[in-house]
N, C-alpha and C positions, 0 to 999 in steps of 0.2 A: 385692158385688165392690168392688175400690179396685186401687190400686197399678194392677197390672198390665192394665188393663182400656184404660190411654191409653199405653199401650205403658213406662210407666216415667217419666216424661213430664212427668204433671200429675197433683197430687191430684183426684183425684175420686171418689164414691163411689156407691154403687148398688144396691138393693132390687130383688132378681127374687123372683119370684113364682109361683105358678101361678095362671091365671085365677080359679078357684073360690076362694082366698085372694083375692084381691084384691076378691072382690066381693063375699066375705062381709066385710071392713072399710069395702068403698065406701060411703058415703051422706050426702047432703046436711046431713044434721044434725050438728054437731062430736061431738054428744054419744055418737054411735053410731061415727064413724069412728076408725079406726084412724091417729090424728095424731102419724109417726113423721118425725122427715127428721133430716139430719146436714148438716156443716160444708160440706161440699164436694159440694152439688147446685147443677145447672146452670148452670155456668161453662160460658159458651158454648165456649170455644179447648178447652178440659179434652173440654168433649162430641165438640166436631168432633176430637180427637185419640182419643176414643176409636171414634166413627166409621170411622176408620179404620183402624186398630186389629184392629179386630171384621170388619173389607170385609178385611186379609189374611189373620186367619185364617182364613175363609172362602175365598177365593181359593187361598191354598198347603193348605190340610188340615189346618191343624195338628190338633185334635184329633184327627183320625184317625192322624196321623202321633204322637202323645202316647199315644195307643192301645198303639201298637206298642211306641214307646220305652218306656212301665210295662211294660209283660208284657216285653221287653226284662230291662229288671232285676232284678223277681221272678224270672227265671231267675237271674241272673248271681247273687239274692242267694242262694243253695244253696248256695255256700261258704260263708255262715257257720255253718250250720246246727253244724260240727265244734264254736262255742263257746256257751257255758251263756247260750244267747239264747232267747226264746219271744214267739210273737206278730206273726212275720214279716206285714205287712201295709200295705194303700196303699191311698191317694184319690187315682186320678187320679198324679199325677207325686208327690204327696206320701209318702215310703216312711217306713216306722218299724219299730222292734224292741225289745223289753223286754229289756233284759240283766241276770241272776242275778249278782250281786256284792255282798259285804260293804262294800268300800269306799265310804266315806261324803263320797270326794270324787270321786266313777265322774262327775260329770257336769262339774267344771272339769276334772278331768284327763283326759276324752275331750275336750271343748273344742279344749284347748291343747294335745295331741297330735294331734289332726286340721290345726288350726293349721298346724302345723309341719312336715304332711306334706302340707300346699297343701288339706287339704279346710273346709268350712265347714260343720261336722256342727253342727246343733243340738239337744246333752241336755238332758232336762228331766229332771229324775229320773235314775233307770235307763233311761228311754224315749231312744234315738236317731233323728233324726227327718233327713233330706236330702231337700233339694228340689230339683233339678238344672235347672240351665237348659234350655229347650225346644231348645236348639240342639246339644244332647250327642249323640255318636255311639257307636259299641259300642267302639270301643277307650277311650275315657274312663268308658264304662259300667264294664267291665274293670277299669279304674285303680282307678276311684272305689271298687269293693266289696273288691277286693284290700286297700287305704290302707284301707279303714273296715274290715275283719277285724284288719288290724295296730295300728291306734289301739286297737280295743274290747280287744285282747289286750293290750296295753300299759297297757290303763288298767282293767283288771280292779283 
């Protein structure tokens, strides 16, 4: 985890785990453990900003409320099914879609049509990929896949 873990805030970054991982790298001796770290562990301000952080989402739901918002737009993304797309699919708030096109500029000119139609889609390839701020509601939901059907049609 990083970025978004101290609300946007402060670098910091983060190694989760499951127990049984963690213990199979634990051990006293350098030679056995698993001796990984990055740039930005344990900045105390960074920690306590993510501290809390981690106490609202907890408090307001959000994952649960992120829950709803995905399945939210997996709905809403059924519109585009009408264009030469495959692979309709998400993590979490993460959505993405493979689109069938010859054009060998499908991913600056979805870019700069998204751009220009206020979205911030990022292709990679053929793959379209949006991540929506946690604070998006269903008529932006709405917007959002409307504008991303009109970009991807445009930038066919």
């Amino acid at each position: 985890l990083s970025k978004g873990i101290t609300g946007g805030y402060l670098p910091l970054s983060v190694v989760l785990t499951k127990d049984e991982i963690y213990q199979a790298f634990y051990d006293d001796r350098t030679v056995r453990g698993f001796l990984h770290s990055h740039s930005y562990t344990g900045n105390p301000l960074a920690c306590s900003a993510a501290l809390a952080t981690l106490a609202i989402f907890e408090q307001a739901q959000v994952l649960h409320h992120n829950q709803n918002i995905s399945k939210n737009i997996q709905t809403s993304m059924q519109v585009l099914t009408h264009l030469p797309i495959q692979h309709l699919r998400h993590q979490g708030m993460i959505h993405a879609f493979d689109v069938q096109t010859n054009n060998a500029q499908f991913s600056r000119d979805c870019y700069a049509n998204g751009l220009a139609k206020g979205l911030l889609l990022r292709p990679i390839g053929n793959t379209v990929y949006f991540m929506p701020p946690y604070v998006i509601n269903e008529e932006d939901i709405d917007w959002m896949v409307k504008q991303t059907a009109l970009v991807v049609q445009q930038s066919l």
